[in-house]
C-alpha positions, 0 to 999 in steps of 0.5 A, a space after each residue: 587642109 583644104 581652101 575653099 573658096 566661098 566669095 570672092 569680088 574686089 574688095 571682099 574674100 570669104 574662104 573656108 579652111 578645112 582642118 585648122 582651128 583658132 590659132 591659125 584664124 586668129 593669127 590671120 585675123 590679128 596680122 590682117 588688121 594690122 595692115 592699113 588697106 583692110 578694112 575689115 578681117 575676121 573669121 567664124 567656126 559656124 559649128 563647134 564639132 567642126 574644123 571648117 572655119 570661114 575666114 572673111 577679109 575686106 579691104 578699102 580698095 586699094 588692094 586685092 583682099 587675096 594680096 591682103 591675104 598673101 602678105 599677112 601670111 608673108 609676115 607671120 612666116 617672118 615672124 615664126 622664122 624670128 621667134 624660132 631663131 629666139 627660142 633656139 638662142 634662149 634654150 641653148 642658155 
């Protein structure tokens, strides 16, 4: 996986992740909208035949699109740790 970045100002960050699909993207869209400071999270696949999405985040000023970024990637590794340890317990069942 490679990040590249594309653009980058004070309230704006436009990255393009090589190797990665939907399921990534998409958890990074869905967790960065939940935070109040982001204005604006979304992401493009430009061409279906390539794993070259760009992800695009926006804030509202009082935060660093990258420290967005770092938290929403903070909180979906507690999620997956949470879901992990539910799976576990479920299957022992």
């Amino acid at each position: 996986m490679k990040v590249k970045v594309l653009k980058k100002t004070s309230t704006e960050l436009k990255l393009e992740i090589e190797g990665v699909g939907h399921a990534l993207c998409n958890l990074l869209q869905n967790r960065l909208l939940e935070d109040e400071n982001v204005d604006f999270a979304g992401y493009d696949v430009p061409h279906p035949l390539s794993s070259h999405p760009i992800v695009y985040v926006r804030t509202k000023g009082n935060i660093k699109p990258e420290e967005a970024l770092r938290k929403t990637v903070k909180r979906a590794r507690e999620i997956n740790k949470e879901f992990s340890k539910k799976l576990k317990k479920a299957l022992k069942t």
